[in-house]
C-alpha positions as CSV (number, residue, x, y, z in Angstrom):
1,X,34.2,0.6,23.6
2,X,31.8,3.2,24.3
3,X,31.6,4.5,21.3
4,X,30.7,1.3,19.9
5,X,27.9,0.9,22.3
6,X,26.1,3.8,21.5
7,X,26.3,3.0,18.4
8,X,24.8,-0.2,18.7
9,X,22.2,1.2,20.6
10,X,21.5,3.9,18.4
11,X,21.0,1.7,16.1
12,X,18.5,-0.9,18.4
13,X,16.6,2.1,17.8
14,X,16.6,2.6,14.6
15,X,15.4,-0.7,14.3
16,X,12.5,-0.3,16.5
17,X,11.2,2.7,15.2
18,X,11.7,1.2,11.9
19,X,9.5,-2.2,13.1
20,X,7.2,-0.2,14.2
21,X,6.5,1.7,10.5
22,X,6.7,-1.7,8.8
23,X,3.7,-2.7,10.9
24,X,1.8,0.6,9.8
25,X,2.4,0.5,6.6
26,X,1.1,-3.1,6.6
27,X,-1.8,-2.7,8.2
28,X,-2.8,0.7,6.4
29,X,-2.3,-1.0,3.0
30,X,-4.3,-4.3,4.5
31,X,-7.3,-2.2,5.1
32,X,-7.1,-0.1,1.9
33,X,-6.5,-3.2,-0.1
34,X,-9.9,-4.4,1.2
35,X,-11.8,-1.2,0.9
36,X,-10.7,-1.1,-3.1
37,X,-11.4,-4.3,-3.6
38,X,-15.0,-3.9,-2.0
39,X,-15.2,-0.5,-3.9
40,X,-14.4,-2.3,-7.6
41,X,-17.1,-4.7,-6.5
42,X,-19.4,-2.2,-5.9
43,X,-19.0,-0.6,-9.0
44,X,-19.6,-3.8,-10.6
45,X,-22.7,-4.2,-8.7
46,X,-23.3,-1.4,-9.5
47,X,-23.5,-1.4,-13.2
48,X,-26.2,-4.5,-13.0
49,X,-28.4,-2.5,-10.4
50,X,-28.4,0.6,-12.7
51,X,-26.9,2.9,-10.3
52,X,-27.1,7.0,-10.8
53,X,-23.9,8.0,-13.0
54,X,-22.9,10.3,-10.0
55,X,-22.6,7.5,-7.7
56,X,-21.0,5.7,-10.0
57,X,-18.0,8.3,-10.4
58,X,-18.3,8.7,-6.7
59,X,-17.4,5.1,-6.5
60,X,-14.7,5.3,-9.2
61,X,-12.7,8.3,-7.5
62,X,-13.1,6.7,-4.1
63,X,-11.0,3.2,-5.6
64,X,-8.7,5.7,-7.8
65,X,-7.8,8.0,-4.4
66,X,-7.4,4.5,-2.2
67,X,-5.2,2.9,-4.8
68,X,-2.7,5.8,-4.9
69,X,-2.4,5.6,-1.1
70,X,-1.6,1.8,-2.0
71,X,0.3,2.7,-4.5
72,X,2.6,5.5,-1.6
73,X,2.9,3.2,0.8
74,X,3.7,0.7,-0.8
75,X,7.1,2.2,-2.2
76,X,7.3,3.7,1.7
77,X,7.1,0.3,2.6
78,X,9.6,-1.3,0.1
79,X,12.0,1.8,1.2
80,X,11.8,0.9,4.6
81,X,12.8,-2.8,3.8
82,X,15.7,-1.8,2.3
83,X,16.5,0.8,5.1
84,X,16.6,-2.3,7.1
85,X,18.2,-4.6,4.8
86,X,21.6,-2.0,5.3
87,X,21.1,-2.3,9.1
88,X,20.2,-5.5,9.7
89,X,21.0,-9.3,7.9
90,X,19.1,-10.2,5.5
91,X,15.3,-12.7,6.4
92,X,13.6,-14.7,4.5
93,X,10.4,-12.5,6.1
94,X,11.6,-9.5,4.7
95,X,11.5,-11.3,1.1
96,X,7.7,-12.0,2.1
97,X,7.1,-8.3,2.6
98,X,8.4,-7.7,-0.6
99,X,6.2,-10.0,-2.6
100,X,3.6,-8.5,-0.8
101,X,4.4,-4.6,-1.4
102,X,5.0,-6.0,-4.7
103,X,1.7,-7.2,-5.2
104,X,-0.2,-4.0,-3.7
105,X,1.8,-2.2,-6.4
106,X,0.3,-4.4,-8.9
107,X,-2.8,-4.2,-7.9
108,X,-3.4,-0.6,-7.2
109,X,-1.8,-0.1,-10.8
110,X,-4.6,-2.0,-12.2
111,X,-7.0,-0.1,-10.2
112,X,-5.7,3.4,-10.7
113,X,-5.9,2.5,-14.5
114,X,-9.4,1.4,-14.9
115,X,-10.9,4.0,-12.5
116,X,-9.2,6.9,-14.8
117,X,-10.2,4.8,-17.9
118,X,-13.7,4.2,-16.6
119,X,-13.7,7.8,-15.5
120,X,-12.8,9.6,-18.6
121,X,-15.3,7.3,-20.5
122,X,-18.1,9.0,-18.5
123,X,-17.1,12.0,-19.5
């Protein structure tokens, strides 16, 4: 009986430290999804107000380096859901998260592609 208890608990634990990274992870890739996104756009801008070529790489590595942080913790995140997924029942929440990491994948993909295409062209 008290073995299952600590069990249990240990695994309460588990849980919480693992809520806790699924909150990081969400927020980190919130505000890194909205810093590329305002980077691409600046780049854009950028090409109409005739930027300087340096700034313009400048921009490009800053979206390639903040999409391949996406791009980690998004699989961190999508690990961690599955962690849970084997301790826990499964939510319809956790299906949500998902479609989100999902997404961010998809997205910083696209990103990490054009900033190395764009990137290589200037060279």
């Amino acid at each position: 009986m008290k073995r299952q208890k600590d069990e249990l608990q240990k695994n309460n634990y588990l849980v919480k430290i693992l809520k806790t990274l699924t909150k990081l992870v969400n927020n980190f890739i919130s505000i890194l999804l909205i810093i590329s996104i305002f980077t691409f756009l600046l780049y854009l801008i950028g090409n109409y107000q005739i930027f300087l070529d340096t700034t313009q790489i400048f921009i490009l590595k800053t979206l390639l380096v903040s999409s391949q942080v996406i791009f980690i913790l998004s699989v961190l995140g999508i690990i961690i859901l599955l962690i849970k997924l084997f301790i826990r029942n499964f939510s319809t929440k956790k299906i949500f998260n998902i479609i989100y990491y999902l997404l961010s994948i998809i997205i910083s993909c696209i990103f990490i592609i054009y900033s190395t295409i764009i990137n290589q062209l200037y060279l």
